[in-house]
VOPALO-450469 format. One line per field, with one value per atom (N, C-alpha, C, O): residue in one letter; atom name; x, y, z. Coordinates in pm, 1 decimal, always signed. Example, Ala and Ser with C-alpha at 12.3 -4.5 7.8 and 13.67 -1.06 7.14 Angstrom:
r = A, A, A, A, S, S, S, S $
a = N, CA, C, O, N, CA, C, O $
u = +1319.0, +1230.0, +1320.0, +1423.6, +1285.0, +1367.0, +1290.0, +1340.9 $
v = -569.0, -450.0, -330.0, -331.9, -225.0, -106.0, +3.0, +113.8 $
w = +780.0, +780.0, +780.0, +846.5, +708.0, +714.0, +787.0, +803.9 $
end
This chain:
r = X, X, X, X, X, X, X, X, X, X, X, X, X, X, X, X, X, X, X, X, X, X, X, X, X, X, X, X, X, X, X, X, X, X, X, X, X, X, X, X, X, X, X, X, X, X, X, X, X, X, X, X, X, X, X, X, X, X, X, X, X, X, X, X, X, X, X, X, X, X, X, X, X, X, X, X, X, X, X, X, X, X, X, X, X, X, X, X, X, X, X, X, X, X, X, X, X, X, X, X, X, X, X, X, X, X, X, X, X, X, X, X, X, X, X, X, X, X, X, X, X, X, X, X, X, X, X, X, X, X, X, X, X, X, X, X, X, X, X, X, X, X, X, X, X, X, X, X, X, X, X, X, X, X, X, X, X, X, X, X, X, X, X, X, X, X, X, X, X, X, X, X, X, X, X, X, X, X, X, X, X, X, X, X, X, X, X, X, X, X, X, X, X, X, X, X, X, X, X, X, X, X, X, X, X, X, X, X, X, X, X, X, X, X, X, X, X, X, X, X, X, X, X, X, X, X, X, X, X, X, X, X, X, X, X, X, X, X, X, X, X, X, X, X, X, X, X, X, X, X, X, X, X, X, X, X, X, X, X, X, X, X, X, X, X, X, X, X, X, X, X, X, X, X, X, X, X, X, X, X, X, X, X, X, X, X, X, X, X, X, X, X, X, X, X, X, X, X, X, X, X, X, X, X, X, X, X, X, X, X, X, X, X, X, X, X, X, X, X, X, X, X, X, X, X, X, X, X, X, X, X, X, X, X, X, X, X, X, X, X, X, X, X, X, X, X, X, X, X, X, X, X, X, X, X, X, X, X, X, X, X, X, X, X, X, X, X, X, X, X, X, X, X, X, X, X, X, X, X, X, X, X, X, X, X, X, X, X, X, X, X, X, X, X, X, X, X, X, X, X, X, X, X, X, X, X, X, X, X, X, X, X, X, X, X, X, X, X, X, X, X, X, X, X, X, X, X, X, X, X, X, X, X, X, X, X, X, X, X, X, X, X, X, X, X, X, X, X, X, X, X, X, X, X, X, X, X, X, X, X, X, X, X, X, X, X, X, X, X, X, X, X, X, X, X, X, X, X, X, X, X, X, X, X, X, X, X, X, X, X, X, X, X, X, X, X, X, X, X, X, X, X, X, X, X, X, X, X, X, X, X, X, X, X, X, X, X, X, X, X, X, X, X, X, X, X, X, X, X, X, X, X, X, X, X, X, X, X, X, X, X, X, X, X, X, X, X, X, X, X, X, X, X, X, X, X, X, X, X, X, X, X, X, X, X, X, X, X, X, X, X, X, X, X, X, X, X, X, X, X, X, X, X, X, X, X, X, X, X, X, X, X, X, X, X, X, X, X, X, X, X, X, X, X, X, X, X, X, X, X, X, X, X, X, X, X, X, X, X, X, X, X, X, X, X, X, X, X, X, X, X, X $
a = N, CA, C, O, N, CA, C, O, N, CA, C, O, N, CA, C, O, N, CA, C, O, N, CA, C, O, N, CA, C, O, N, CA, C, O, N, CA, C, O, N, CA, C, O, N, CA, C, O, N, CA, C, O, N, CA, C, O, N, CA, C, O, N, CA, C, O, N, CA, C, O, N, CA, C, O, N, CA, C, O, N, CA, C, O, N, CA, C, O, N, CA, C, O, N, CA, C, O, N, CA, C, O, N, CA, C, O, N, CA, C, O, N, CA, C, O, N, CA, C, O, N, CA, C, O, N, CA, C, O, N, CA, C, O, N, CA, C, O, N, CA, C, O, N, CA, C, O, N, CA, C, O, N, CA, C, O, N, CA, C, O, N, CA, C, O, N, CA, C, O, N, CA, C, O, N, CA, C, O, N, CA, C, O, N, CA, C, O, N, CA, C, O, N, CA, C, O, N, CA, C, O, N, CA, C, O, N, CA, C, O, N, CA, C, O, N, CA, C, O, N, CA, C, O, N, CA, C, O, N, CA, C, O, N, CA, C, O, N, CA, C, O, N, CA, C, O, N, CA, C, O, N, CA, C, O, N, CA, C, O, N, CA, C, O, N, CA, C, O, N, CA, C, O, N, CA, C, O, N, CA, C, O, N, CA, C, O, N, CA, C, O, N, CA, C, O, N, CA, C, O, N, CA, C, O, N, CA, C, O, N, CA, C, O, N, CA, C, O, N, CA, C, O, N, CA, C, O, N, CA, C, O, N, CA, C, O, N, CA, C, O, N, CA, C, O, N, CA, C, O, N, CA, C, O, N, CA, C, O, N, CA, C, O, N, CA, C, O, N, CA, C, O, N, CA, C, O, N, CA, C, O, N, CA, C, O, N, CA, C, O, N, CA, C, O, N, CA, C, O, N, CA, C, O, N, CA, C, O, N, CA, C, O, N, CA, C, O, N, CA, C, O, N, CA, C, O, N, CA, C, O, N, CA, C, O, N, CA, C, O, N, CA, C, O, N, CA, C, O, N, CA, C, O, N, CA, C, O, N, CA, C, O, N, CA, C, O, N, CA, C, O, N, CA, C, O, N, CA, C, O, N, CA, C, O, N, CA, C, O, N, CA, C, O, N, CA, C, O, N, CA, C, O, N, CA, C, O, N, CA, C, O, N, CA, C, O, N, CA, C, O, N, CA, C, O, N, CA, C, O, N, CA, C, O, N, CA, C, O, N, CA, C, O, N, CA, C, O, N, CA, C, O, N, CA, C, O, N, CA, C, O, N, CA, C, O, N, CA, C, O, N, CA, C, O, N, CA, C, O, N, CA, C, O, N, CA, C, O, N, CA, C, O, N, CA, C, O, N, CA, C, O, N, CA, C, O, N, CA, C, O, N, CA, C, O, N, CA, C, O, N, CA, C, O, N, CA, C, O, N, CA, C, O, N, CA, C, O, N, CA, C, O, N, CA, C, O, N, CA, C, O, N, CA, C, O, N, CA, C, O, N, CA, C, O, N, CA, C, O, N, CA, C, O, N, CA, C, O, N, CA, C, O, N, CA, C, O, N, CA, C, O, N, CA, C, O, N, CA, C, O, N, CA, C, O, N, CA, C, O $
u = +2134.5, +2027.1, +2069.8, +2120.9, +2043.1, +2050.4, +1921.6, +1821.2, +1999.9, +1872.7, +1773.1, +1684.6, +1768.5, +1665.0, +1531.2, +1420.9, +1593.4, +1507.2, +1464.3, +1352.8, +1544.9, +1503.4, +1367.8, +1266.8, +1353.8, +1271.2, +1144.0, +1029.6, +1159.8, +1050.5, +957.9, +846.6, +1059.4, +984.5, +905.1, +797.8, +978.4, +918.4, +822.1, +758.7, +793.5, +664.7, +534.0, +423.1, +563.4, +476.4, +395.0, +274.1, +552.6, +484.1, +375.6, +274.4, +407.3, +344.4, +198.8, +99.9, +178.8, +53.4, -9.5, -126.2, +19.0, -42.2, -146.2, -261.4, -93.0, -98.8, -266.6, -337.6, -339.2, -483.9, -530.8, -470.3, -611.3, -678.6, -614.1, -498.2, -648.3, -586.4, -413.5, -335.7, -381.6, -255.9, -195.5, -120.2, -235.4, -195.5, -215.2, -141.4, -271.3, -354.1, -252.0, -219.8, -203.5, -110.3, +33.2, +114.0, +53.3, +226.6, +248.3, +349.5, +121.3, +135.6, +164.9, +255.9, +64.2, +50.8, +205.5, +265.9, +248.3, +391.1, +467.4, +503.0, +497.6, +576.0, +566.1, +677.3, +462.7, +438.4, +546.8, +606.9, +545.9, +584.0, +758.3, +834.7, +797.3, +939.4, +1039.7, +1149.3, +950.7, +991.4, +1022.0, +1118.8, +937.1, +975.8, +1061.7, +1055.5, +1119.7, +1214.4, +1301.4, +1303.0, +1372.2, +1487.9, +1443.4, +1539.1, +1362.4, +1271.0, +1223.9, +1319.2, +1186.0, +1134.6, +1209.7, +1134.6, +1361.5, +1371.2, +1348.0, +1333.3, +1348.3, +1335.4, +1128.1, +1107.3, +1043.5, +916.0, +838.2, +824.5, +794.2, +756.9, +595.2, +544.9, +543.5, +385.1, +286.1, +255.9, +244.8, +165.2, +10.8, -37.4, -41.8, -165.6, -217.3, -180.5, -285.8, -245.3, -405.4, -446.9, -488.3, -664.4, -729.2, -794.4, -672.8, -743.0, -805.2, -811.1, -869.3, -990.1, -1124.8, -1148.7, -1257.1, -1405.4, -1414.3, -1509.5, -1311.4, -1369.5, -1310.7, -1301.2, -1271.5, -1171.2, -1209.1, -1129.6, -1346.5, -1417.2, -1439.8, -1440.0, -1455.7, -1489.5, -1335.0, -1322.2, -1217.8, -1108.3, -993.9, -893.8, -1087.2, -1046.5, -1120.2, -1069.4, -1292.4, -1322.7, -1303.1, -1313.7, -1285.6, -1226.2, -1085.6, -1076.1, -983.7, -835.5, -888.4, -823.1, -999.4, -1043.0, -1076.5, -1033.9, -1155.8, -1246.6, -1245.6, -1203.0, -1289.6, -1291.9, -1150.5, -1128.6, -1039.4, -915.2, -856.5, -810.3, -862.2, -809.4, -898.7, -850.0, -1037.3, -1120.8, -1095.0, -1077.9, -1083.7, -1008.5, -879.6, -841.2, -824.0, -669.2, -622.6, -561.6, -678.8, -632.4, -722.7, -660.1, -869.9, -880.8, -806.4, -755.6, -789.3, -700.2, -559.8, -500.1, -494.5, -368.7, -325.4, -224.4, -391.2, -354.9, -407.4, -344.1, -571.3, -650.7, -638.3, -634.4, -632.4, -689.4, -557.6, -520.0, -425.9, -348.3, -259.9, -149.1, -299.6, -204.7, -285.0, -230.9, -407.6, -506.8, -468.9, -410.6, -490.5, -445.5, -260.4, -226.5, -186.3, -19.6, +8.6, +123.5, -101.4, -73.8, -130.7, -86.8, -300.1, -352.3, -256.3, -237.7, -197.8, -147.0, +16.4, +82.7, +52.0, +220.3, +344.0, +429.9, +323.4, +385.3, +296.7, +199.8, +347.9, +318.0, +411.7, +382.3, +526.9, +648.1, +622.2, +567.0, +670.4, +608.8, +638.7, +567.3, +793.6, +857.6, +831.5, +911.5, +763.4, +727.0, +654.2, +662.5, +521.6, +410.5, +364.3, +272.1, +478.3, +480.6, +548.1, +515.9, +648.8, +754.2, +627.4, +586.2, +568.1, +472.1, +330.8, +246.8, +297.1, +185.7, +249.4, +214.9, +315.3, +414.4, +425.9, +399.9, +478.3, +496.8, +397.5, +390.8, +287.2, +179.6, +92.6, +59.5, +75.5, +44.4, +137.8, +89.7, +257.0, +350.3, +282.4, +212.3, +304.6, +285.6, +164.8, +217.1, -0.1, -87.2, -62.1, -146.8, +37.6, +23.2, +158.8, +237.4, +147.6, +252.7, +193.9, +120.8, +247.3, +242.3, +398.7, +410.5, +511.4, +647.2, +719.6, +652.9, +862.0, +892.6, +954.4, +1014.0, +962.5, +966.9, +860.0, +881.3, +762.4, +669.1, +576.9, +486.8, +648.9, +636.7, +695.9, +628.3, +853.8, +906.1, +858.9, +870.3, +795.9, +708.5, +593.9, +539.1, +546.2, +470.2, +431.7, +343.6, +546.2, +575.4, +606.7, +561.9, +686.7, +744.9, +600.9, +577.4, +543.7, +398.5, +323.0, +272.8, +343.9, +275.9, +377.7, +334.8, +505.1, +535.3, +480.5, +448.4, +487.4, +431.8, +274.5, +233.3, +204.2, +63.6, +23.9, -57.7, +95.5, +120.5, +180.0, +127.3, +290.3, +298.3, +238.3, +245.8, +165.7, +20.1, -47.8, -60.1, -132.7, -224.9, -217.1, -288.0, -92.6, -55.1, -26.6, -53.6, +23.0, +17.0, -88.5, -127.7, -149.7, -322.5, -378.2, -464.3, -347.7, -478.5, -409.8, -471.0, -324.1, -243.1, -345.5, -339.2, -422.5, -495.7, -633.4, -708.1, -673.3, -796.6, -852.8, -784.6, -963.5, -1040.7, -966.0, -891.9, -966.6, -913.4, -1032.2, -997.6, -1165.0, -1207.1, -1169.0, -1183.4, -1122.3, -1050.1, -929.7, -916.1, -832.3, -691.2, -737.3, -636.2, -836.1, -865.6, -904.6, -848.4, -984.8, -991.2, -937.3, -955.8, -863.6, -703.6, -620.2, -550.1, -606.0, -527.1, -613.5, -581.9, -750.0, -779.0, -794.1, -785.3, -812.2, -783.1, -677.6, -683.6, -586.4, -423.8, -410.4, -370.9, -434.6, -494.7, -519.6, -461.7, -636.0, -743.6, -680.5, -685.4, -604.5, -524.4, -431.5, -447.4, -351.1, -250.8, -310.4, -312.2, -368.3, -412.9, -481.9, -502.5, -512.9, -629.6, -489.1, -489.6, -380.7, -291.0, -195.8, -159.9, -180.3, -137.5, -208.8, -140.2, -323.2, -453.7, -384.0, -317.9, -408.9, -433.0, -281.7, -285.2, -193.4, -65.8, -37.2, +35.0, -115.4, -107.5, -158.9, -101.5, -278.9, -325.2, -267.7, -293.0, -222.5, -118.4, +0.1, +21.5, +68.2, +195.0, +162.4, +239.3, -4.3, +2.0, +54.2, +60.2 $
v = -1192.8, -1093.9, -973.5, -983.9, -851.1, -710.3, -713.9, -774.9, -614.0, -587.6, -532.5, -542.2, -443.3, -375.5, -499.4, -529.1, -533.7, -639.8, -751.9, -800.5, -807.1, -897.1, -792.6, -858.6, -661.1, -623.6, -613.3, -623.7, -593.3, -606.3, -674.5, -647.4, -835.0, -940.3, -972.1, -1031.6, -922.2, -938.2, -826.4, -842.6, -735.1, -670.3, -720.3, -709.7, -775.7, -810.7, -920.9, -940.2, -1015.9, -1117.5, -1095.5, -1165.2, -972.8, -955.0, -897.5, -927.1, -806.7, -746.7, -902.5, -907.3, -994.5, -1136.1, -1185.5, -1223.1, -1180.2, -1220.8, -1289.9, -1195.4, -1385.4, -1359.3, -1325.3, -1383.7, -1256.6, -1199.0, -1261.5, -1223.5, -1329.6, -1389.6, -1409.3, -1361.2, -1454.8, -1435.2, -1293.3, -1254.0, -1232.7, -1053.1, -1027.9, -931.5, -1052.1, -1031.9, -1062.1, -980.6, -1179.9, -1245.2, -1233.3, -1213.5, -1249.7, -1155.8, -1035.3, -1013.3, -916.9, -804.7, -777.9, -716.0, -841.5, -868.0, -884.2, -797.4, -980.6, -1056.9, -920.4, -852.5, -875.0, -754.4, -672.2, -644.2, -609.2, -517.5, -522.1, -431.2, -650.5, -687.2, -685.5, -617.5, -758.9, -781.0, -678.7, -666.9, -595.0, -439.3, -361.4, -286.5, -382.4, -297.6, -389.2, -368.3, -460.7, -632.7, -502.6, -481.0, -421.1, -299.1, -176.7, -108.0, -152.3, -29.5, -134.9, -131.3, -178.2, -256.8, -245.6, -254.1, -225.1, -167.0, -28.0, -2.1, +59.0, +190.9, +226.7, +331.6, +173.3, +185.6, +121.3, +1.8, +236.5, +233.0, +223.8, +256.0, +164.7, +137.6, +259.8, +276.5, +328.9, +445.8, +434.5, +502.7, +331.8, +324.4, +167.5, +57.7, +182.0, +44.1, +33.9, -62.3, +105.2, +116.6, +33.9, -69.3, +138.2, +102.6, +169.9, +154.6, +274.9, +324.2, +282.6, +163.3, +400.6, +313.0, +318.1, +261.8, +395.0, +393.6, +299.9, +312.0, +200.0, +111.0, +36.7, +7.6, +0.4, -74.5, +10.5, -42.2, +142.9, +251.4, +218.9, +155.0, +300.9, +241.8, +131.5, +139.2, +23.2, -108.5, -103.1, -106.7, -90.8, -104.6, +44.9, +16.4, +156.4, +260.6, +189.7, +201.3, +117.4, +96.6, -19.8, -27.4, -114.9, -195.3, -190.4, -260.8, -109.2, -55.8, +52.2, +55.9, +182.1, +337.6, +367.5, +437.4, +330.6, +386.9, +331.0, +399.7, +158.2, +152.9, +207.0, +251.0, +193.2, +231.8, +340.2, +358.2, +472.3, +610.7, +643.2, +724.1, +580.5, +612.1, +599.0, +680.8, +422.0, +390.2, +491.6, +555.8, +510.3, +614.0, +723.8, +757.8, +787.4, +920.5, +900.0, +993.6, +819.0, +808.2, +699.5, +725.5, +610.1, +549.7, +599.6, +647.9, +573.1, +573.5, +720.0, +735.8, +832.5, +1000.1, +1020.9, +1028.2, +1040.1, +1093.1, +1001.0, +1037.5, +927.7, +854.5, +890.0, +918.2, +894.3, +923.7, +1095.7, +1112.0, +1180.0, +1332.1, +1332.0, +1391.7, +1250.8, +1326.5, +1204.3, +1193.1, +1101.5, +1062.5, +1119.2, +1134.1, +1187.7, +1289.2, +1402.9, +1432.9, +1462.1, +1604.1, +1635.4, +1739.1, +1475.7, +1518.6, +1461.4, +1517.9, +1313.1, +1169.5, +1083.2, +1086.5, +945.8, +835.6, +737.3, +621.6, +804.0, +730.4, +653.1, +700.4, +518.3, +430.9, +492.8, +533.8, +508.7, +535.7, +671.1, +698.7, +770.1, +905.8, +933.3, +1033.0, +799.5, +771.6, +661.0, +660.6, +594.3, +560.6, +623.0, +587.6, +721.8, +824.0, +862.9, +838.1, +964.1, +1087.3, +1000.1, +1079.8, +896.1, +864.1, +791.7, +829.1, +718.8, +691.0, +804.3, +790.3, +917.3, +1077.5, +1097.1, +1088.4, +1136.6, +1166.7, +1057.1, +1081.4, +950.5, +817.9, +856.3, +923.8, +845.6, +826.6, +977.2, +970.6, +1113.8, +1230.3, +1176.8, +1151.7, +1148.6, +1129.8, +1069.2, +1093.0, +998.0, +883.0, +940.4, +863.4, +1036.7, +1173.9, +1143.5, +1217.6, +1004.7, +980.8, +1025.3, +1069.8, +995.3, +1001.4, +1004.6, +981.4, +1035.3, +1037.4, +908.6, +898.7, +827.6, +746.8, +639.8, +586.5, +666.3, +589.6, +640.5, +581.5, +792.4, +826.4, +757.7, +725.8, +722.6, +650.3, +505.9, +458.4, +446.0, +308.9, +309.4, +215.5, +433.7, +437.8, +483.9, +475.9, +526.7, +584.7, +465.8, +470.5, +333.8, +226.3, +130.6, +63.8, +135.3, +83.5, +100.3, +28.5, +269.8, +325.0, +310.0, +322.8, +282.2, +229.0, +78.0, +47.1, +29.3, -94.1, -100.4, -148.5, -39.5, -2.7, +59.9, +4.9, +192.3, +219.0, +147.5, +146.9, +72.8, -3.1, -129.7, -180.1, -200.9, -323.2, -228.7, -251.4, -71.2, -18.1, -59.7, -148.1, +23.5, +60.0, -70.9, -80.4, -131.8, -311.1, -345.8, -362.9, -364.0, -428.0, -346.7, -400.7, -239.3, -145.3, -186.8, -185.6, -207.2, -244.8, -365.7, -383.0, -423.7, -554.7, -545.5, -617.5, -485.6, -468.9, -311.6, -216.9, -310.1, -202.5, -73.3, -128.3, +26.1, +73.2, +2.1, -54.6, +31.2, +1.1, -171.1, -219.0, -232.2, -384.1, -360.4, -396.4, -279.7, -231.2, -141.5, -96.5, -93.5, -4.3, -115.3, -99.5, -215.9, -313.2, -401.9, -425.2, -450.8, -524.3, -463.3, -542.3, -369.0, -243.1, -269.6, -348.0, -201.3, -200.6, -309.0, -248.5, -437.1, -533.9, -598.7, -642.6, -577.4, -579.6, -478.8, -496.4, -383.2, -241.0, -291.4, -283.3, -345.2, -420.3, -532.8, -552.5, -632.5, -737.7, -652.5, -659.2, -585.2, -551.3, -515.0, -601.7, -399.6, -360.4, -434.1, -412.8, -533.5, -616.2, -765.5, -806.0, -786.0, -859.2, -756.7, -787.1, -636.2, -514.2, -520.0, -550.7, -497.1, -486.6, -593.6, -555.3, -754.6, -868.3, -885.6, -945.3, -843.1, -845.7, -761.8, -785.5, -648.7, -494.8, -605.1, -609.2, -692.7, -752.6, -873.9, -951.6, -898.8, -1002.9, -974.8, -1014.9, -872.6, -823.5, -779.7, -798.2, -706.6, -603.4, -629.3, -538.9 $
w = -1803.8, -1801.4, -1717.6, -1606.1, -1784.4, -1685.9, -1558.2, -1521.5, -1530.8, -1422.0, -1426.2, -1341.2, -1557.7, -1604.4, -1655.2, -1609.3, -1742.9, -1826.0, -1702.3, -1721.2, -1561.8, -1465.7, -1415.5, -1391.3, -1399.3, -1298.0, -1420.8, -1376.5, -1573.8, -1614.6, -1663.2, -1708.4, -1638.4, -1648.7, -1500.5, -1490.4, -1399.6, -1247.4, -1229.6, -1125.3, -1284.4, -1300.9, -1359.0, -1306.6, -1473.7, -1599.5, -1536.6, -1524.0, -1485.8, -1371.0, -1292.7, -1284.9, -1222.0, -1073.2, -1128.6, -1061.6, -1262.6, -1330.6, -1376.4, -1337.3, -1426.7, -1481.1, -1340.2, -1361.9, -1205.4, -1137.9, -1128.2, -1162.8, -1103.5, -1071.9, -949.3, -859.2, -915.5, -775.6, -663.4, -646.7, -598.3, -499.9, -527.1, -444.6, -601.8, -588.9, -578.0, -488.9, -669.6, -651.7, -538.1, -517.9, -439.2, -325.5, -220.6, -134.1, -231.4, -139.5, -148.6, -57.9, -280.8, -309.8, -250.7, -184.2, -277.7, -285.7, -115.3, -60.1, -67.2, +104.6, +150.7, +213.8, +118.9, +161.1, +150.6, +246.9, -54.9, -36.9, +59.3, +104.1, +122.7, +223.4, +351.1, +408.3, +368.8, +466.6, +435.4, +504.0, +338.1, +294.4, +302.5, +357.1, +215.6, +217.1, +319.0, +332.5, +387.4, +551.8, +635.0, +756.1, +605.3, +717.0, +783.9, +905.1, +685.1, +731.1, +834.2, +869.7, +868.3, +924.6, +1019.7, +1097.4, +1042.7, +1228.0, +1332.1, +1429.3, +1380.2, +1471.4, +1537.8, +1657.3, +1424.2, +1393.5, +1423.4, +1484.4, +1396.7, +1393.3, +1539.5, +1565.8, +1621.6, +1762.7, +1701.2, +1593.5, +1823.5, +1775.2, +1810.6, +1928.7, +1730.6, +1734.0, +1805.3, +1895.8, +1735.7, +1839.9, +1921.0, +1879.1, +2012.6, +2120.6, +2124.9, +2189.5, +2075.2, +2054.9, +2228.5, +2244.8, +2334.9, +2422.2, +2511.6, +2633.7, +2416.2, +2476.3, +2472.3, +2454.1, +2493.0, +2426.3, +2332.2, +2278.1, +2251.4, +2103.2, +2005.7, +1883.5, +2086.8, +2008.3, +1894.7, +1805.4, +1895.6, +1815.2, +1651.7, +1540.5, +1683.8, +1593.9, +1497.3, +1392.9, +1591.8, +1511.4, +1427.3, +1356.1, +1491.2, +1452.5, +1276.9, +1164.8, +1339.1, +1188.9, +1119.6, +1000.3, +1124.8, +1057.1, +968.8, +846.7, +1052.2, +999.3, +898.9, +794.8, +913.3, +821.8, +714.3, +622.8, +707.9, +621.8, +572.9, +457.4, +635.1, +560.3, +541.9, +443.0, +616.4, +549.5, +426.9, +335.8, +430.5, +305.5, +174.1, +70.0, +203.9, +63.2, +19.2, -101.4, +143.9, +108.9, +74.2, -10.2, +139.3, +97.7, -30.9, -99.8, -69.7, -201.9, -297.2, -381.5, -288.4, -382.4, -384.4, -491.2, -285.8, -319.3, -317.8, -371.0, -279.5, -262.1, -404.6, -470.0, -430.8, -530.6, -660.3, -754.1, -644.4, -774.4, -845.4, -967.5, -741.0, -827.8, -840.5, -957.5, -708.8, -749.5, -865.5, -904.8, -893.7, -1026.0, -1130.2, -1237.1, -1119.6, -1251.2, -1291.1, -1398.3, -1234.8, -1198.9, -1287.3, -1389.4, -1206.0, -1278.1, -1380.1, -1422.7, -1426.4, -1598.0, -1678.4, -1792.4, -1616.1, -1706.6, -1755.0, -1872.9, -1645.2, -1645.3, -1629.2, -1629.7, -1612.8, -1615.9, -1689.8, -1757.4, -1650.7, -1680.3, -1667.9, -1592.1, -1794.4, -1783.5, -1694.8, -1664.9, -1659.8, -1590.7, -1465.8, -1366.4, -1479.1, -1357.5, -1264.2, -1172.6, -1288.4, -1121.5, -1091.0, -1001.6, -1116.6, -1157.6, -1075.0, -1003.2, -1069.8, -1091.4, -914.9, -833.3, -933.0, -776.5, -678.4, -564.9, -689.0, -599.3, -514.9, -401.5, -666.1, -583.6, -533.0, -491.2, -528.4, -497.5, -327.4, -215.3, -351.0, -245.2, -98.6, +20.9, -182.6, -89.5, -6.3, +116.4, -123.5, -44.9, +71.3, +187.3, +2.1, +164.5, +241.1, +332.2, +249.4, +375.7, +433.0, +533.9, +366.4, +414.8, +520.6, +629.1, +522.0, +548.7, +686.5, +772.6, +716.9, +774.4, +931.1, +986.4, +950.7, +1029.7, +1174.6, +1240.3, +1213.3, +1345.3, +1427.7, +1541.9, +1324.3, +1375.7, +1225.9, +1125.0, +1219.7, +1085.5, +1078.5, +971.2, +1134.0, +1154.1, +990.6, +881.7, +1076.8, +1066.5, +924.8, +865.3, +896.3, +765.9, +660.2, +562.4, +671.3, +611.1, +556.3, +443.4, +686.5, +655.6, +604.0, +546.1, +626.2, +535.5, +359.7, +274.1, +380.8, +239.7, +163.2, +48.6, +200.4, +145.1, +129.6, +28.9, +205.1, +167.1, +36.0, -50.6, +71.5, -41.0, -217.9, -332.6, -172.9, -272.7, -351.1, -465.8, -260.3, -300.7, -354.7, -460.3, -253.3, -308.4, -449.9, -523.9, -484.6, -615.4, -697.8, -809.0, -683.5, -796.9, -819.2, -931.2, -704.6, -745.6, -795.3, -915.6, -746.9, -851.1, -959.5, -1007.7, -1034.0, -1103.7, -1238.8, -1358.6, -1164.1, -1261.7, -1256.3, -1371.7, -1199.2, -1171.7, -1280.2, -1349.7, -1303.8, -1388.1, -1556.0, -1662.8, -1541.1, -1668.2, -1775.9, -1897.6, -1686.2, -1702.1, -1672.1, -1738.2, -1602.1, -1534.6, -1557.9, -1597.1, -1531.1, -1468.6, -1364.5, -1283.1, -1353.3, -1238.8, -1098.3, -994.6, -1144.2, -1010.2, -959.1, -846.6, -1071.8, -1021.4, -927.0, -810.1, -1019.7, -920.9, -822.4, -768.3, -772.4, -684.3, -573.5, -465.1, -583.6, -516.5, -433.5, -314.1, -519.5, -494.5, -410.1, -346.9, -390.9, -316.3, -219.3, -129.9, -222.3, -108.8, -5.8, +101.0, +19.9, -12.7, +103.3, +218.1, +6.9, +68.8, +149.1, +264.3, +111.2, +248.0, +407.9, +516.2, +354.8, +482.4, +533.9, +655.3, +438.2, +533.4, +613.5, +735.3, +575.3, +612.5, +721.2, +808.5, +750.0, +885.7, +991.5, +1111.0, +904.5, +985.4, +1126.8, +1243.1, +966.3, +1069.9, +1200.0, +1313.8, +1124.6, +1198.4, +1332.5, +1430.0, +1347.5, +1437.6, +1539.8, +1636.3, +1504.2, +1537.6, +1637.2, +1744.8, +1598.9, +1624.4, +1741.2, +1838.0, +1710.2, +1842.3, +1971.1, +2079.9, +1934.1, +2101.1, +2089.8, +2182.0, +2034.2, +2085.8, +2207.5, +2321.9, +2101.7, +2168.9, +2354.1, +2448.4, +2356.8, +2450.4, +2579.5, +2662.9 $
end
């Protein structure tokens, strides 16, 4: 088997997926993906002021629901309406713009941009099968774990 045809059976795979499993692969990838970038990525926020509570559930909640809409759901809906159908087209620039957003260090742009790779392409398979507001979900989701073990990990370490 090429490598072409291995990654599009490992897509097709990963779009089949059911909820929870999509959920938990997608989670893991997050993590896999970035194994190379962890020495390189300093911790940006340590949430220990009074408003800590505000930003705990902000990183829970209002960011992933926002982000993935605009970062996943419009800007992919926007450049298949108006440009390409091209996956990788289609996750680059959706990719760009999260990491752009996320301009704590460039650092940490980078990690976040690789996120957002991953995030766009679960969208992006998820909707293949589903609803967008299903793949909008799912994202968000994996969004909210992610930050939520992110979170959990910051007071551990402190």
């Amino acid at each position: 088997m090429n490598f072409k045809k291995n990654s599009v059976r490992f897509l097709i795979w990963w779009s089949k997926l059911k909820l929870y499993k999509f959920i938990s692969f997608t989670l893991l990838m997050t993590y896999i993906i970035l194994i190379p970038l962890i020495p390189f990525i300093e911790p940006v926020d340590s949430f220990e002021n009074r408003f800590d509570y505000i930003r705990i559930i902000s990183a829970i909640t209002f960011a992933p629901f926002f982000e993935t809409l605009i970062f996943q759901a419009l800007v992919i809906f926007i450049i298949k309406r108006f440009l390409t159908k091209n996956f990788i087209v289609l996750v680059l620039i959706s990719a760009c713009f999260f990491g752009i957003i996320h301009f704590y260090n460039v650092y940490y742009v980078l990690y976040a941009m690789f996120l957002g790779l991953i995030f766009a392409s679960g969208y992006i398979l998820y909707l293949r099968n589903k609803s967008w507001e299903d793949a909008a979900l799912a994202i968000m989701l994996v969004h909210a774990l992610r930050n939520s073990i992110a979170i959990i990990i910051s007071f551990i370490l402190r």
